[in-house]
N, C-alpha and C positions, 0 to 999 in steps of 0.2 A: 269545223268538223273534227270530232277526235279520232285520231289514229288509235290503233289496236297495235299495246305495247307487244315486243316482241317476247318470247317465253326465255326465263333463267334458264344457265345454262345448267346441265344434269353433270358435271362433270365432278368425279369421286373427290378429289383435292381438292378444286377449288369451286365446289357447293359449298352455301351457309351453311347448311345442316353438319356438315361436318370440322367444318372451319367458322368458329366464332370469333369476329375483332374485339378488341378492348373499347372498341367505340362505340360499339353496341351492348344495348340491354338484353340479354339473353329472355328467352319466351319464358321460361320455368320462373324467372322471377320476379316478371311482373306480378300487381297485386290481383286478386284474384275477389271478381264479386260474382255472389252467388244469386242467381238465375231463379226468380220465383214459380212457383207451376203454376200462375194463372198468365204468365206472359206467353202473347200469340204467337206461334210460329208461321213463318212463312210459307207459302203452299210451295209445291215440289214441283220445277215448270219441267217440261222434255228439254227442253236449253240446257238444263244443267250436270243431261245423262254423262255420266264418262262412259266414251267407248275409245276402242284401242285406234291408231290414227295409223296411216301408213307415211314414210318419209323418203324420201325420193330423191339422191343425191348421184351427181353427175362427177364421176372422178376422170382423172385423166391416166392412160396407161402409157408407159416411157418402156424404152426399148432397154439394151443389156448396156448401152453409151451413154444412154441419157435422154434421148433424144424423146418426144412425143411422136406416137405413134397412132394417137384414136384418144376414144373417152368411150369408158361405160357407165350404166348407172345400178347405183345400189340401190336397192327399193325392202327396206324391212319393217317389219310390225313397232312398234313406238306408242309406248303411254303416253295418255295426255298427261300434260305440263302439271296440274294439279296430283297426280301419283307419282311422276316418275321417279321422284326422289325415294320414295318409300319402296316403290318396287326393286331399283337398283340398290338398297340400300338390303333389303333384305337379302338380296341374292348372294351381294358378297359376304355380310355375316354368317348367311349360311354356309355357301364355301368355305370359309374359314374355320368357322366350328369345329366342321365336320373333318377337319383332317386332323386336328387334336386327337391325340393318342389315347390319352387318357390312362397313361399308366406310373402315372404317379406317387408314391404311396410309402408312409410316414410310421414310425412305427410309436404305440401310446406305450402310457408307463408301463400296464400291463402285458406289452407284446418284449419290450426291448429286455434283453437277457441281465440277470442278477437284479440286484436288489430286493433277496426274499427277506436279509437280518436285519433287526433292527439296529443302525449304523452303532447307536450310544444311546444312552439311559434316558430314559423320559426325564427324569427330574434331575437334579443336585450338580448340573453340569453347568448353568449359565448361558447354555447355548440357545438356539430356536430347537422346538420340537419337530424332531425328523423320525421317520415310518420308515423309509427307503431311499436308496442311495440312488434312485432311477428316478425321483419327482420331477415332474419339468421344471422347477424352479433350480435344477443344479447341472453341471456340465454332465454330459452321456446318459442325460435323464429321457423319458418319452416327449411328443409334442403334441402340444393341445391343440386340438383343433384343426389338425393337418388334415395335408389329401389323403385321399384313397383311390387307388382305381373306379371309374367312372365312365358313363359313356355321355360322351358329349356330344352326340349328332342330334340335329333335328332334321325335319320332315318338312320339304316344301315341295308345291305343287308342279308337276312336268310343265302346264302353261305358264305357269308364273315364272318358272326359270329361264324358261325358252324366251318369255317376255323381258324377262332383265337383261338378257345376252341380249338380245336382239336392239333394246334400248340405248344400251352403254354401247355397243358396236355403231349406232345413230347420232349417237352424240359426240362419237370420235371421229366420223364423216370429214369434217373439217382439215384433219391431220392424218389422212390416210393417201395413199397411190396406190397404181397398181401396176403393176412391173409384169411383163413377157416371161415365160419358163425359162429360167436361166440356170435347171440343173444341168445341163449340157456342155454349158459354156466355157465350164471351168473346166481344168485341167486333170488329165491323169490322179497328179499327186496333187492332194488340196494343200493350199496356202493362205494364212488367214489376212494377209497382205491386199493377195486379188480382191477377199472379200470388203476388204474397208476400202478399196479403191473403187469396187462397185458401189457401195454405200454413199463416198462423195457423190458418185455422178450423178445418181439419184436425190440429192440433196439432202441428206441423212447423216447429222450429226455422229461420228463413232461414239463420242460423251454422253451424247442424249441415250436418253434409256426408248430403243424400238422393240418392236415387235412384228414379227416374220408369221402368216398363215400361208401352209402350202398346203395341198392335197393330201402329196406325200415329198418325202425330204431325201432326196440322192445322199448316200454316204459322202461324197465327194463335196458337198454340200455342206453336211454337219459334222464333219469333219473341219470345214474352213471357217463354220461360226463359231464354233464351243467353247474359243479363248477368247471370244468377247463377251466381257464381263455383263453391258450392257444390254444383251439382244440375247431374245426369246425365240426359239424355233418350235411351232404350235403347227400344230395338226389338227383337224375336227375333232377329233378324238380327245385331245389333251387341249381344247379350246377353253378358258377361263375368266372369269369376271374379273378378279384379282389382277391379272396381266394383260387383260384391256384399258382399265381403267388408270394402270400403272404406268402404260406408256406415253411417251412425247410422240412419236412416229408408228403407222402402223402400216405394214406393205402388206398388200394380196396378191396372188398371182390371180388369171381370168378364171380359172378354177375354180379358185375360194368365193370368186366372188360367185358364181354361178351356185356353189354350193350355200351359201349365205344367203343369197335370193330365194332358194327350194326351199331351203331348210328354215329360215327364219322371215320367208316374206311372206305376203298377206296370204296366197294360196296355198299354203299351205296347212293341210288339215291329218296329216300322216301321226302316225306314232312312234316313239323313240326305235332305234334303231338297236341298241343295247337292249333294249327290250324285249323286241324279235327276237334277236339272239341268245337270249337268256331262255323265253319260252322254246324256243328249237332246243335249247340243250336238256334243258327241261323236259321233254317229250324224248329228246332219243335216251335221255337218260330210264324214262319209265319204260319204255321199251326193251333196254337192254333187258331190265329187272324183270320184263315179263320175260324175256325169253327164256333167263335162267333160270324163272320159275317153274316154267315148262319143261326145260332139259333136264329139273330135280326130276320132276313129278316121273318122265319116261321112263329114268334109270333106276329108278323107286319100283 
């Protein structure tokens, strides 16, 4: 009886699609035979639909000593095994993109100041024929082919994105806890001492590169992580593909995690949140405009 192999893992490092061995034959170069158009294709069966799968993982939540306290479980939206790479794949290219400035920018022969004389005689000199002391061929000259200012974002879709977080946060399952509200615990004056003393007890590398999701983050709090070089403090707000995928270790508090259940599990059919708020501002914004339209119009 065959068993049903289990699925690659999605993980941004160590996926093939990102990571090729030298022992392998890369896809792009194998040889490539061309496909006639009287060959039959295969009919299209419902087996082969991709739909979105939901994943179901059971974490455990340890107290502010260490200790286990309970288990909850994470339950998020999750590509089949057949896209996930592609979808997580785009998401972080996009992230990335998109924060590129894009302000680059090179100046050509014709932009960069002097070179209007002609340096020395076209002929009787010996030399090469020169026009200008600014050609890219000579030092302080313009550059060919350089940047310019540019916009480098692209557009990807609100579900697709929410589908990548939600994937790459499924595939980190593995390497995730979940810890008790511990902005309380700490002292007065933060010390970044208590915080890597909590981080052992949790079983959390200070070396390893973690990552921290709270609600919201006590000063007292980010105060005592912000000299560790390793460790990211995220909020829903500044949550990211890039620094999920980057981590060894990833702690939630019950919060996060209820907020990642709403926000990225199956039931969920709501629309972004920035987006509301963008349309509300948007609206008192036209509002204001009518009223000052009307308060010209009265004193008119």
């Amino acid at each position: 009886m065959a068993t049903s192999a289990t699925p690659p893992s999605i993980s941004f490092f160590s996926s093939s699609i990102f990571l090729t061995s030298s022992h392998q034959t890369p896809k792009f170069l194998c040889t490539f035979k061309p496909i006639s158009l009287k060959t039959p294709t295969k009919p299209f069966s419902h087996s082969q639909t991709l739909s979105i799968r939901s994943d179901l993982a059971t974490l455990p939540i340890l107290s502010f000593t260490g200790e286990k306290i309970g288990e909850t479980q994470l339950n998020l939206k999750s590509a089949p095994p057949e896209t996930a790479r592609a979808v997580v794949h785009r998401g972080i290219i996009t992230d990335q993109q998109n924060k590129r400035r894009g302000t680059a920018s090179t100046l050509t022969r014709g932009e960069v100041r002097g070179g209007g004389r002609k340096p020395y005689p076209q002929k009787k000199t010996g030399r090469a024929r020169r026009g200008s002391q600014r050609s890219p061929l000579l030092p302080g000259g313009g550059v060919v082919f350089g940047p310019k200012p540019r916009d480098w974002s692209i557009k990807i879709n609100r579900k697709e994105k929410r589908l990548a977080i939600s994937t790459a946060m499924a595939s980190a399952a593995a390497n995730m806890i979940v810890v008790e509200d511990f902005g309380e615990k700490f002292g007065e004056k933060p010390k970044t001492k208590e915080f890597i003393a909590a981080m052992k007890r949790w079983g959390i590398d200070p070396k390893e590169k973690s990552m921290f999701l709270l609600t919201e983050v006590p000063d007292n709090v980010r105060l005592s992580s912000r000299n560790i070089g390793t460790l990211k403090m995220l909020t829903p707000r500044t949550l990211n593909m890039f620094d999920i995928l980057n981590s060894d270790k990833l702690v939630l508090t019950k919060a996060a995690v209820e907020y990642l259940n709403g926000r990225y599990g199956v039931d969920f059919e709501g629309e972004d949140e920035d987006e509301d708020e963008g349309e509300e501002e948007e609206e008192e914004e036209a509002g204001e405009g009518i009223e000052a339209d009307e308060n010209s119009d009265t004193t008119e």
